[in-house]
Structure formats: C-alpha cells, structure tokens
C-alpha positions in Angstrom: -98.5 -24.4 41.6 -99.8 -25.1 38.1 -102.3 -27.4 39.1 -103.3 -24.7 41.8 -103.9 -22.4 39.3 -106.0 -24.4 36.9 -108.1 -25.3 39.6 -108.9 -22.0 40.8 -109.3 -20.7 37.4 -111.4 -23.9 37.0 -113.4 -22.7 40.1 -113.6 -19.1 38.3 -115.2 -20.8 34.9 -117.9 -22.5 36.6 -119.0 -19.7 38.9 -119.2 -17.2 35.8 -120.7 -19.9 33.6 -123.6 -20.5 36.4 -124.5 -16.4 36.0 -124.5 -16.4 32.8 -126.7 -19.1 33.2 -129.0 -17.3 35.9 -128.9 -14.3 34.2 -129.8 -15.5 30.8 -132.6 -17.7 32.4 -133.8 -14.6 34.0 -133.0 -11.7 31.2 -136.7 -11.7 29.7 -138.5 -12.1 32.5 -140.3 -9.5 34.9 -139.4 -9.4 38.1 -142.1 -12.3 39.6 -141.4 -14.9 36.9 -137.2 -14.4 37.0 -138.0 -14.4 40.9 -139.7 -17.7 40.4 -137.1 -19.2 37.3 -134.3 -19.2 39.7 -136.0 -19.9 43.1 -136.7 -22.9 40.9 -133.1 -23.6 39.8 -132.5 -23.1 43.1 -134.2 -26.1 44.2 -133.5 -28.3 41.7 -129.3 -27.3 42.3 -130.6 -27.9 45.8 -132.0 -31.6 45.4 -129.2 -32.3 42.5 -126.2 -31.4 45.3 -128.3 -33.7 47.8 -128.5 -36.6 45.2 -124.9 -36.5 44.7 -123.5 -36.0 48.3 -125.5 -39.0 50.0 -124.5 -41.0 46.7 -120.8 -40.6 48.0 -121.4 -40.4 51.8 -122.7 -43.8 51.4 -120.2 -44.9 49.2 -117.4 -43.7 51.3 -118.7 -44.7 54.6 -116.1 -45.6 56.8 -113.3 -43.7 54.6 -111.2 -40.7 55.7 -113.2 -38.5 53.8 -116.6 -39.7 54.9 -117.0 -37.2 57.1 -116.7 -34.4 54.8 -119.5 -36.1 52.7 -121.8 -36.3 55.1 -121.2 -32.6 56.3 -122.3 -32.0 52.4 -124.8 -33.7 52.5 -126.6 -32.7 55.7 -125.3 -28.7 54.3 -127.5 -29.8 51.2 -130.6 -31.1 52.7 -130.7 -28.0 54.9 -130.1 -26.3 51.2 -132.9 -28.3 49.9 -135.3 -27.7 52.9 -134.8 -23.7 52.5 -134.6 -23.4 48.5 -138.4 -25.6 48.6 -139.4 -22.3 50.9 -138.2 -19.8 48.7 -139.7 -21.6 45.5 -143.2 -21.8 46.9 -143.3 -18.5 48.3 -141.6 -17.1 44.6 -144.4 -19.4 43.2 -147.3 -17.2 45.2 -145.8 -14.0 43.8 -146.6 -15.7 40.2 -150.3 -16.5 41.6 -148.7 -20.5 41.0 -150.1 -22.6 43.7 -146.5 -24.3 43.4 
C-alpha cells in the first residue's frame, strides 16, 4: 500500500509542478503571447512524449508490454499532430508567421 501511496502522491507532485510551471511561464504575459508560450510547450511536451515512446516501442518490440508502447506512441503523434495546430494558429494571434 505504501508504494501505492508514494506513487500517486508522486503522480500529484508532477501534475502541480507542471502548473506551476504553465502558470509561471504564462503569469506576465497578455492573453496572445501566454496563448502562444504554452501552445508552444505544448508542442514541444508533444514531440518530447513522441521521442520517448517510439525510443521504447522499439526497444521493447516483441515484449509483453510492447503493445502499450506503441499505443503511446501512436496517442503522442496524434498529440504532436494537433499541439503543431494549436501552436501555429496561437502563433497567428501574435501576428508570428510560426
């Protein structure tokens, strides 16, 4: 049960670290430019989830858990694909070609 515990607390920490993250990136910005600083976090969380996912989908192929890795990774390409929409069109709000 402990180890439960830690890791859901564990879970907890990261999710309220990343906010405090967001929010301080976005704190001093007006609303175009914090649209844009975290469309473009986004992405690059996007493309850094990707990296990692086909890293150990093709490290585990043929494993039990491959499966699950691939499912990440295909989830994080989709992620990818979408968070790449939502910078350039955050990006046109700024009057940033990209």
């Amino acid at each position: 049960m402990e180890t439960t515990e830690r890791a859901v607390d564990s879970g907890r920490e990261v999710q309220a670290a990343a906010d405090r993250m967001i929010k301080e990136l976005s704190a001093t910005l007006g609303s175009e430019e914090a649209v844009y600083a975290v469309a473009v976090l986004a992405n690059r969380a996007a493309a850094e989830m990707h990296r990692l996912g086909k890293a150990e989908a093709a490290a585990r192929k043929g494993g039990p858990d491959w499966g699950t890795w691939a499912s990440f990774q295909n989830a994080a390409r989709n992620l990818v694909l979408q968070s790449s929409t939502a910078r350039d069109v955050a990006a046109k709000l700024t009057g940033r070609s990209r």
